[in-house]
N, C-alpha and C positions, 0 to 999 in steps of 0.2 A: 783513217779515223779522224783524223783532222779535218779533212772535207766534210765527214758525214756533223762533225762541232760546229762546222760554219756553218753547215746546210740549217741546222737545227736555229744556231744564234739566229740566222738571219729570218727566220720563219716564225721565232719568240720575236721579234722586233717589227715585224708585220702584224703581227697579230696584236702586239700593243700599239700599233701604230691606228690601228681599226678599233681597237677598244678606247684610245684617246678621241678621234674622230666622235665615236657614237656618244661616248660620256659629255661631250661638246655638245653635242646636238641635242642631247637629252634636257640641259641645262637650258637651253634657249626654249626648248616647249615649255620648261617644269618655270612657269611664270612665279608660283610662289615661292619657288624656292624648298619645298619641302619632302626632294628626291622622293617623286610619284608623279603621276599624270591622271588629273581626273577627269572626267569626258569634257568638260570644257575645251580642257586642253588639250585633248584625244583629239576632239573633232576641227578645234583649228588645225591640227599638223594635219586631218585629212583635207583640207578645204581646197587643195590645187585636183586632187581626185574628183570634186563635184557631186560627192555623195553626200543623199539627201541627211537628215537626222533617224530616223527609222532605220537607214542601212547600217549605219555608224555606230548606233547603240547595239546591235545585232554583231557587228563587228570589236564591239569594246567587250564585249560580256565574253567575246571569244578569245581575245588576247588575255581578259583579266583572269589567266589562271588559280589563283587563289581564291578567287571570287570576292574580295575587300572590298570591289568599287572602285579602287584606284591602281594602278599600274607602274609594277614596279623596274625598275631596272632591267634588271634581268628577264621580264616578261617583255617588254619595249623590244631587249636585242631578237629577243625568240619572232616577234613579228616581223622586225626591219628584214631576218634571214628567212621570213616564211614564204611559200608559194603564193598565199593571199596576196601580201606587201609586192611581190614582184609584176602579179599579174593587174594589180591596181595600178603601178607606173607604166606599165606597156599600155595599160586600154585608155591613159590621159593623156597619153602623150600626142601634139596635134597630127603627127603622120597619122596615126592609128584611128582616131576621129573623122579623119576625112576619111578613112578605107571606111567605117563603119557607116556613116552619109553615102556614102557614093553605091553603097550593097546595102541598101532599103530592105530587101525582102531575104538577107541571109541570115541564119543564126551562127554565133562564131562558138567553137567549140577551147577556143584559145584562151580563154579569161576563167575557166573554172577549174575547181578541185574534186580530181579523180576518186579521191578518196570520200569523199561525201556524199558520191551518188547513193551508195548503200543505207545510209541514215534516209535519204532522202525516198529510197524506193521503201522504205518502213513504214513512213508517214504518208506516201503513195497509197500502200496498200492498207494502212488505218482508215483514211479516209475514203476507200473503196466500200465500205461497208461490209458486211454479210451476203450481199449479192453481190460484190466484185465486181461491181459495176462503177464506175469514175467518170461522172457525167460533169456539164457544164456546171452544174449546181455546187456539186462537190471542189469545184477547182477554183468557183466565187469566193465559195467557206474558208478553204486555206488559206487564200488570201487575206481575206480577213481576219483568219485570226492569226497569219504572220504579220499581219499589219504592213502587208507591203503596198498598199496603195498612198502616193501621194499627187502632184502637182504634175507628174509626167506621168505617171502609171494608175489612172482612175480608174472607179468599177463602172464605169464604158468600156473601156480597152479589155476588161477580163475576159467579156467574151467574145470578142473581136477574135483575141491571140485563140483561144481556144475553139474558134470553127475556122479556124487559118491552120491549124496542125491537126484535126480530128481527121479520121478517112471518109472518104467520099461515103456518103449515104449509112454510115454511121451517128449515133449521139454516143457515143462513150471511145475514150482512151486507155491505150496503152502505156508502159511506162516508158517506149522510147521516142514516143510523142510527149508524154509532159516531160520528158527532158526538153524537149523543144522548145514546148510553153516557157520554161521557167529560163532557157534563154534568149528565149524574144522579151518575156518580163523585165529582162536585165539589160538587155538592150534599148526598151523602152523607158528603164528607169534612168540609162545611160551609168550604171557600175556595170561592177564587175560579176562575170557570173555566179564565182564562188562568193561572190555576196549575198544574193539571194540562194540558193546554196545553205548555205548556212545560217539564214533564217526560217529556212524549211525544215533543216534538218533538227532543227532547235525545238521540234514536236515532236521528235520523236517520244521524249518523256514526258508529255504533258497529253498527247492526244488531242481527240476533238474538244474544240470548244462548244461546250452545253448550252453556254449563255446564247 
């Protein structure tokens, strides 16, 4: 009984040891002072990640569980422990840059979230139309209207990436070629692939754009 008391103390004493730590860190982003984080300051703690503003706000809206706009405590830790957060410090890290340089023509399946392909093959097959067909056209559109084109990822490249994964002597895809797509997208934008990921999956309740 007394071991299983120290085991306990000493794993209460860890774990405030790591909630001091984050309270600490949180205080150094939260510049005004006003225990929250609002994209300003969201997006300086991303700035060693190299993610553009489009990916970031895509990423903020997914942290901000409450949906207030700002980021509370308790939403911060849920990110720092999330898969996101981890797979953003593996793909910045400079080993991982130079593996990603040095393999031009591979897609890495290591930076995304497994759990989001399914939103994502919803929005897949929304933008398939009534013919179930998912042409170069159709994968310009998402694009645009996940607003993932910037300064690394133009609508030049959209349909580069998209006759580089379609099958030989085909014009339309499957969904385990725009999985591909969407991680050459991410590779090209240089995040992470549950970043784009989860700007896709972010239609699934909104659908096609009319405009």
């Amino acid at each position: 009984a007394a071991l299983v008391a120290a085991a306990e103390d000493t794993a209460a004493m860890e774990k405030d040891g790591k909630t001091a730590a984050l309270k600490a860190k949180f205080r150094l982003i939260d510049k005004n002072g006003d225990n929250k984080l609002d994209f300003p300051e969201f997006i300086e703690m991303l700035e060693p990640f190299g993610l553009d503003r489009t990916s970031a706000k895509v990423l903020f809206k997914q942290v901000d569980l409450s949906g207030d706009g700002r980021i509370d405590f308790d939403e911060f830790v849920d990110f720092i422990y999330s898969r996101t957060y981890r797979d953003l410090r593996r793909t910045s890290s400079p080993n991982d840059r130079h593996s990603r340089l040095s393999a031009a023509n591979a897609v890495s399946t290591k930076s995304e979230n497994e759990e989001l392909w399914a939103a994502c093959k919803k929005v897949f097959q929304t933008y398939q139309g009534s013919d179930e067909r998912f042409e170069g056209k159709d994968f310009r559109k998402l694009c645009t209207d996940c607003t993932l084109f910037d300064r690394r990822f133009t609508k030049n490249d959209v349909d580069l990436v998209f006759a580089k994964y379609k099958p030989r002597g085909k014009h339309v895809i499957e969904f385990p070629e725009f999985q591909n797509c969407l991680r050459a997208v991410a590779k090209k934008k240089d995040v992470a692939t549950a970043v784009v990921q989860a700007a896709i999956a972010g239609r699934e309740s909104v659908g096609v754009d009319k405009g």
